[in-house]
N, C-alpha and C positions, 0 to 999 in steps of 0.2 A: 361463602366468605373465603377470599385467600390465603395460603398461608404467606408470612413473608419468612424470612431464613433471618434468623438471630442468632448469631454464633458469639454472640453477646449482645444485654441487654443496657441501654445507656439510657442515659436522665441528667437535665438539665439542672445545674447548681441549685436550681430556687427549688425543685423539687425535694431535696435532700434536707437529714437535719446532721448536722456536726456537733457532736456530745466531747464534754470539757478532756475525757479521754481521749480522743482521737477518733473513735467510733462512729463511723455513717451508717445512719439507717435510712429506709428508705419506705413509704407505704402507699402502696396501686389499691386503688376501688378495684371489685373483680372485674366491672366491666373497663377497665383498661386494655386495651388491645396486646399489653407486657404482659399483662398478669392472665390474658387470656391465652397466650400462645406459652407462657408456664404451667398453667396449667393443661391444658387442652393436646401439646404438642411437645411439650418439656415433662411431663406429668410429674411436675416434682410432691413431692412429701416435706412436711418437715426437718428439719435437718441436713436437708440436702444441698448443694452447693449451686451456685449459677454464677458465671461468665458476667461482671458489671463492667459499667464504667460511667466517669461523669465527662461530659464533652468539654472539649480541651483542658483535662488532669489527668487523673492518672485510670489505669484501668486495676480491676481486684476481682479478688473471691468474694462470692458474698454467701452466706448459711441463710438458707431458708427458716426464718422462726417460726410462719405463717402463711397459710394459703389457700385457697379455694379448693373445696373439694365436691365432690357428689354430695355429702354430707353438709357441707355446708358452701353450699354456691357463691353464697352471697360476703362471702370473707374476703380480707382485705389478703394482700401480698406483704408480708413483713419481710423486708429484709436487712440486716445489717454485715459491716464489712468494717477493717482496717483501709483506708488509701494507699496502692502502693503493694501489699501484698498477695498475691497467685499461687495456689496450691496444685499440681500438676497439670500443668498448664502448656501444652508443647509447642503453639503460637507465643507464649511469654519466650521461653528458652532457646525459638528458634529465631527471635527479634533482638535478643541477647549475644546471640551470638553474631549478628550483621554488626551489633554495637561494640563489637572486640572484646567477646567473654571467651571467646578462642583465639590465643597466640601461638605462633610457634608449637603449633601440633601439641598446643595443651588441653588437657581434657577438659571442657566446658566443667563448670561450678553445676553442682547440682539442684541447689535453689539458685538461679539468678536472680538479680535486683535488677528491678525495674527503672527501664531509665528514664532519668527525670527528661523534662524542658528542653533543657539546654545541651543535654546528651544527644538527642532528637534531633537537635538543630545543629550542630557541629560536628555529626559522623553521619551524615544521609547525605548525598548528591540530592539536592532539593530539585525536584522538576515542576515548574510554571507551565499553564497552558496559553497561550493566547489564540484566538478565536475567535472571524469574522461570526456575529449571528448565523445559528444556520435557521431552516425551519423548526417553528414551534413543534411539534412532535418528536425531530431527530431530538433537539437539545433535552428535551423532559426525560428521553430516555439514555441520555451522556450524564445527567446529574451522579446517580449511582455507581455507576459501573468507574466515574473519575476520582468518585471518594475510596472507592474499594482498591482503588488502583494505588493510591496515598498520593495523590497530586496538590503540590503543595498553597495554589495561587491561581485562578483562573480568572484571565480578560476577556472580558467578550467586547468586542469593538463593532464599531461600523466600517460598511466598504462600500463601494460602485454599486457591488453586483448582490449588494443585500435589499431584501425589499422592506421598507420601512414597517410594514405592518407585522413585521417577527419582533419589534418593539415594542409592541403595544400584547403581545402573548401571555397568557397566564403562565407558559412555562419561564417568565421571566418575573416573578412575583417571589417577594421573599419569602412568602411562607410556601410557596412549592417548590420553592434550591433547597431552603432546610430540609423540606420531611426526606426529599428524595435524596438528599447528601448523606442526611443517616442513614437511611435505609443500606445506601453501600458500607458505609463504615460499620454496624451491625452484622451485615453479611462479612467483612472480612476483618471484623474482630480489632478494629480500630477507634479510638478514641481522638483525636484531633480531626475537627474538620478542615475542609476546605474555602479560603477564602475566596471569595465574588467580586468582583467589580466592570461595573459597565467604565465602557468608553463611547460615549457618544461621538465623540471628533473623532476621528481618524489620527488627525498629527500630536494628538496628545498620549499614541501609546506609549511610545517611548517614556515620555513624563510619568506614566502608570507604572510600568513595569520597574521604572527606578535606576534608567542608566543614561539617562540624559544629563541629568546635574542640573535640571528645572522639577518645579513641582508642581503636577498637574492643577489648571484652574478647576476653582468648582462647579464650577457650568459644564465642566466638558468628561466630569466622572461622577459616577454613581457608585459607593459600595454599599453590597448587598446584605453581604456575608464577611464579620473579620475574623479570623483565623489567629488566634493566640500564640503557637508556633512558627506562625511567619509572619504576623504583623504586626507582634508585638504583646505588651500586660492589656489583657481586656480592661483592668480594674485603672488604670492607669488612660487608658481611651475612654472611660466614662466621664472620667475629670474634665475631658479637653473636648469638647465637642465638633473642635474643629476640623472636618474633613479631612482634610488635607494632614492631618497628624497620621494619618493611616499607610505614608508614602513614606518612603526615605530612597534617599540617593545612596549609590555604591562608589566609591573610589577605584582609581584604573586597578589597583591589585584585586580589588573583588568584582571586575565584571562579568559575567556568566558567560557560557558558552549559548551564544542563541543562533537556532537553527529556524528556517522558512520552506515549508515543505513547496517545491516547483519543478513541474515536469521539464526536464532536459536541461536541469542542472548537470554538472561533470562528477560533483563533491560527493561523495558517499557518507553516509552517513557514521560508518566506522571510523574515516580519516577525521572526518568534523567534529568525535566524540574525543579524539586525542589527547590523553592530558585529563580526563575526567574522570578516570574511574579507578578501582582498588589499584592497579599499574604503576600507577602515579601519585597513587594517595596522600595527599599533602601539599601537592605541587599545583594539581590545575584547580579550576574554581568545581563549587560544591555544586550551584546551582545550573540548572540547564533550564531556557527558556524555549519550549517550540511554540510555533506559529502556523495555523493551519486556519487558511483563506476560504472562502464562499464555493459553494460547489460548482461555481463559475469562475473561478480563479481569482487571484489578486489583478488589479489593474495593472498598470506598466510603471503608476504614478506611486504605487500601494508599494509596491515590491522595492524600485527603487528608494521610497523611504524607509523602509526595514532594513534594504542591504547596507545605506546611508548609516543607519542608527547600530549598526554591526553585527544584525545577522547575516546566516550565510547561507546561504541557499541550495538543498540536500535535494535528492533524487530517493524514489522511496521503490523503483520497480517501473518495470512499463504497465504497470494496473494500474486503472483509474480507481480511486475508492470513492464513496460515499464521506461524508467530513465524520463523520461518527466512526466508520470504519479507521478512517486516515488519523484521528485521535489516539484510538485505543491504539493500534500498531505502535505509534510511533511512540509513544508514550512505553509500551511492552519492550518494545529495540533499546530505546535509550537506560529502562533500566538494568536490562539483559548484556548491554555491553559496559555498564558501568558497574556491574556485580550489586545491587542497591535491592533485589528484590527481600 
């Protein structure tokens, strides 16, 4: 068996029970694969603490009441927690301080609070992926590594040079984006996931991504995965069933900086990030959208509808990359120069 890295351990709302206190508790069979890598890999004891969280709320401490031991194998994982409170916790305090728990050379708060929703959402440079299909193998293994990254939005679309049958992939199944999207957010100690959405048409990304000022038909989108933090109250999407509630248009003051990764552009990617990062903070938009095409490029047709739709088309190096590779980079540069790590 392998191990996977849990640098905290997360669980789905319906998993949980919420007591008139405020109190979450939470209980794993042992043969749970959480309750086994607490045990097995974490070797907690009772009393002990562990790294939670519930997927899109908030992350905590949780005290171990109960657990699997040599002595008794077959026990369950108790745990409960406060939502919202971290007990030295140096990923809380050093996400605290990207959130301006440091001003003016003042010395960070020594318990930070945790920041809510809306703190998340209005002091992060949000970065969007968009993404011709690549091959079923690369994408299974981009799921992860793009949650871990904290990307905020990903489109995967259609192009020329995609071959139809990366559609029909099991890495394109919702129940293998979820496992594999936690698995990154567990490894990098994150609780919001990343929202999915196919684009089957080509001319409907724009409508996707939300800066067209149309909304995409239903025929021409799939969402996979909705994302609470950027797409809005889940509880609030259960009501409406209507697809198309998952989309919203941006006005010219809030449209992103969107970038199209193409060899023998002039634009660098520094000059194209202008305006978006701690520099400027308050001035350029939050969100940055990149676009990173088929390992056979964008068409002539593909490109100029992107540059049409107001990206700008970036130079990333004379390397050729693989589109897995050309993801992670450019995703790592953009937050590297906007100070957002």
């Amino acid at each position: 068996m392998s191990i996977q890295c849990r640098n905290r351990i997360l669980f789905h709302e319906k998993e949980v029970q919420r007591g008139a206190d405020g109190i979450v508790s939470v209980k794993l069979s042992a043969g749970d694969p959480r309750s086994t890598h607490a045990r097995d890999v974490l070797k907690i004891s009772p009393g002990d603490t562990l790294r939670v969280g519930i997927l899109n709320d908030s992350p905590a401490t949780a005290v171990v009441m109960a657990c699997p031991s040599q002595a008794y194998p077959c026990a369950e994982l108790f745990l409960t927690w406060r939502p919202g409170e971290e007990s030295g916790d140096a990923d809380t305090a050093r996400r605290n301080l990207v959130l301006g728990g440091q001003k003016n050379g003042a010395a960070p708060n020594r318990e930070p609070a945790v920041p809510s929703l809306d703190q998340h959402r209005h002091t992060h440079v949000q970065i969007d992926l968009l993404i011709a299909v690549p091959r079923p193998k690369v994408l299974r293994r981009l799921w992860a590594p793009l949650a871990s990254l904290g990307v905020g939005r990903v489109f995967l679309t259609n192009a020329s040079r995609v071959e139809k049958s990366f559609w029909d992939a099991s890495s394109l199944g919702t129940e293998t984006v979820e496992r594999n999207l936690i698995k990154g957010l567990e490894q990098a100690g994150d609780v919001f996931v990343p929202g999915v959405t196919l684009v089957k048409r080509f001319p409907a990304v724009l409508d996707a991504i939300g800066v067209s000022g149309e909304t995409p038909k239903p025929e021409s989108v799939t969402v996979l995965v909705t994302s609470r933090i950027h797409d809005g109250d889940a509880s609030a999407k259960s009501k409406n069933q209507n697809q198309n509630a998952n989309f919203t248009t941006q006005t010219s003051e809030q449209q992103p900086i969107m970038l199209v990764a193409h060899p023998g552009s002039c634009v660098s990617l520094r000059s194209a990030l202008r305006g978006a990062g701690k520099d400027s903070w308050g001035y350029g938009p939050k969100r940055v959208v990149i676009a990173v095409g088929p390992e056979g490029g964008w068409s002539e047709f593909e490109l100029e509808t992107l540059k049409k739709g107001g990206f700008t088309a970036i130079e990333i190096g004379n390397r050729t990359f693989a589109t897995d590779v050309a993801c992670i980079s450019l995703i790592a540069a953009v937050k590297e120069r906007t100070e957002t790590w």
